[in-house]
KEDO-10519 format. One record per residue: residue in one letter; x negated, y negated, z of N, C-alpha, C in turn. Coordinates in steps of 0.1 Angstrom, whole numbers, plus 5000, padded with zeros to 4 digits. Layout:
N
AXYZXYZXYZ ...
//
This chain:
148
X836571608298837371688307836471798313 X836371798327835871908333836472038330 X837472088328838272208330839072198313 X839172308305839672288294840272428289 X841172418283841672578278840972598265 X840672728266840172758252840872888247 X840872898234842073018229840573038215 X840673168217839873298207840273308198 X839673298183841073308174841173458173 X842473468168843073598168841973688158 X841573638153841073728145839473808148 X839473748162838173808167838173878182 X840173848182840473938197839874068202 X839574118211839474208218837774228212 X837274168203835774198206834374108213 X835174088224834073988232833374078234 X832074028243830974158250831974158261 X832974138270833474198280834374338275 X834974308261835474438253834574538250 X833674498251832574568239831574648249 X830874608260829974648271830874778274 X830074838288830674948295830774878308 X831974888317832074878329831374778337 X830574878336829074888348827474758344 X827774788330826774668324827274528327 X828674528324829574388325829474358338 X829874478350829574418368827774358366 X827574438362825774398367825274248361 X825874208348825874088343826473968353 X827574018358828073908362827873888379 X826673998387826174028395824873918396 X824173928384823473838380823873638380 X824773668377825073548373825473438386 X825873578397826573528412825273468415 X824473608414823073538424822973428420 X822273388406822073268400822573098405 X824173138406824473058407825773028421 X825573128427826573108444827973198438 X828373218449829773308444830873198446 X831073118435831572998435832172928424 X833472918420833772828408832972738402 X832672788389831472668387832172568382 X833672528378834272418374835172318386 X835572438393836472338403835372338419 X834372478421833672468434834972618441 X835872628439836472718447835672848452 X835672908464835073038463835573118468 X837473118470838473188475838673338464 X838973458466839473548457837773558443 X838273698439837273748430836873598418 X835873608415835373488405835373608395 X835573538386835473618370834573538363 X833973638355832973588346833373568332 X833673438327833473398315833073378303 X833273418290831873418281832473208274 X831173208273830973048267830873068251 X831973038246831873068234831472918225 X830872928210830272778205831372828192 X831572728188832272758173831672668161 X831072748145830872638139831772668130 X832772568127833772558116833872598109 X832572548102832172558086831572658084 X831172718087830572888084831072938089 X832072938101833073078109831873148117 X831373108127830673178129830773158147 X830973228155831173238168829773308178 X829773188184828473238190828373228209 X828373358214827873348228827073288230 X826773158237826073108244825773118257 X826373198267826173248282827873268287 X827673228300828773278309828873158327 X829873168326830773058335831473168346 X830873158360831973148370833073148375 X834273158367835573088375836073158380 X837073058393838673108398839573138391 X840873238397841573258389842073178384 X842473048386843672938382842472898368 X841472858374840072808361840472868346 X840173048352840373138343841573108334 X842873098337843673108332843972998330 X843472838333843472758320842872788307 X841572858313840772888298841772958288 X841973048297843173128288844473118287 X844472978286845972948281846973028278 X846673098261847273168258848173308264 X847273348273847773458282848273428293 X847873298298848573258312850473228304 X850273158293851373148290852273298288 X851773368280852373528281852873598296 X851773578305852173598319853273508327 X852973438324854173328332855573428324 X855473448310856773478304857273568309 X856373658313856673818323857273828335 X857073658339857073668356856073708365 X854573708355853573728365852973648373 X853573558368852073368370853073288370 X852773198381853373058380853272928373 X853672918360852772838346852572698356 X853172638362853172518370851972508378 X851572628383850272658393849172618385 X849272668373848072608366848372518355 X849072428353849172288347848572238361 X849172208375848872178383847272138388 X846772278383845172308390844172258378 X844972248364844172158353844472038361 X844971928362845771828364844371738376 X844771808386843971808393842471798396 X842071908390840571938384839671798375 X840771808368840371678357840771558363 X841771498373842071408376843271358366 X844471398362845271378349846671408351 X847371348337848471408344849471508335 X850371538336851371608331851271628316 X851271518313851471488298850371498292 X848871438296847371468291847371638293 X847971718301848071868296848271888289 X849671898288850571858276849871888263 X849571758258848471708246847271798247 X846571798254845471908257845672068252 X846672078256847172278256847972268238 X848472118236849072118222847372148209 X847072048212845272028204844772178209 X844972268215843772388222844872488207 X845572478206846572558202846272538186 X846272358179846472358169845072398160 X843872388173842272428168842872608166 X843372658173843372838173843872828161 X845472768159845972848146845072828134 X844072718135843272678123842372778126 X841272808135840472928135840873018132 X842173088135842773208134843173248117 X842673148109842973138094841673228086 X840673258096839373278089838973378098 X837973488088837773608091836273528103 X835873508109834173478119833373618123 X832073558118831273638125830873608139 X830373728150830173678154828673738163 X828173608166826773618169826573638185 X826173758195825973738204824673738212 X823873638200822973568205821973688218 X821273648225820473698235821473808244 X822273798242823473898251823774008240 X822873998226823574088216822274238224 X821474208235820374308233821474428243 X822674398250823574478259824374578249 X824274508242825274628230824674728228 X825374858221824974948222824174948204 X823074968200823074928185823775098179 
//
């Protein structure tokens, strides 16, 4: 699948480098990253509305250990597959149209309703299993932005 949700396990919420940087380091990162690479969805190609910068996270099971491996491009609909979890929360609010982005998965990937479905079920049953275990976490070449 080109486009896939991914969910953070809880137990490592709110400390990405996008939590963790200041402001102004995180714009200049992801400033970088435009040049690099076009101001452009790097999963679907879109280049309508602000692109957000995503961190690429690796997981190794068996040691808990979470590692930044770089950063991804996307639209907001992209984004909010990634983040399932919150698109779900927002839809609950009435902020988001959860349909807009099953839709924009669907599509992306070439698929249908039900391969979501299954997709967002499996994205879900990997969290609650991550979310069982304390992770470290490694941010690799992006750990030199932190403040030591």
């Amino acid at each position: 699948m080109k486009l896939t949700a991914e969910l953070v396990p809880s137990t490592v919420w709110y400390s990405s480098l996008y939590r963790l940087l200041p402001t102004e380091v995180w714009n200049k990162l992801r400033e970088e990253i435009i040049r690099e690479n076009g101001r452009k969805c790097q999963i679907c190609s879109e280049t309508e509305g602000k692109m957000k910068l995503h961190e690429i996270w690796n997981y190794d099971d068996k040691h808990h250990i979470q590692r930044l491996d770089g950063f991804i491009l996307l639209c907001a609909m992209c984004h909010h597959v990634k983040h399932i979890g919150m698109a779900k929360i927002l839809a609950d609010e009435g902020k988001l149209d959860y349909t807009e982005v099953e839709r924009h998965f669907c599509k992306v990937n070439g698929c249908s309703e039900k391969e979501f479905a299954e997709h967002v079920d499996n994205a879900f049953k990997t969290w609650q299993e991550r979310s069982q275990h304390k992770w470290v976490q490694d941010f690799g070449a992006y750990g030199k932005y932190l403040k030591k």
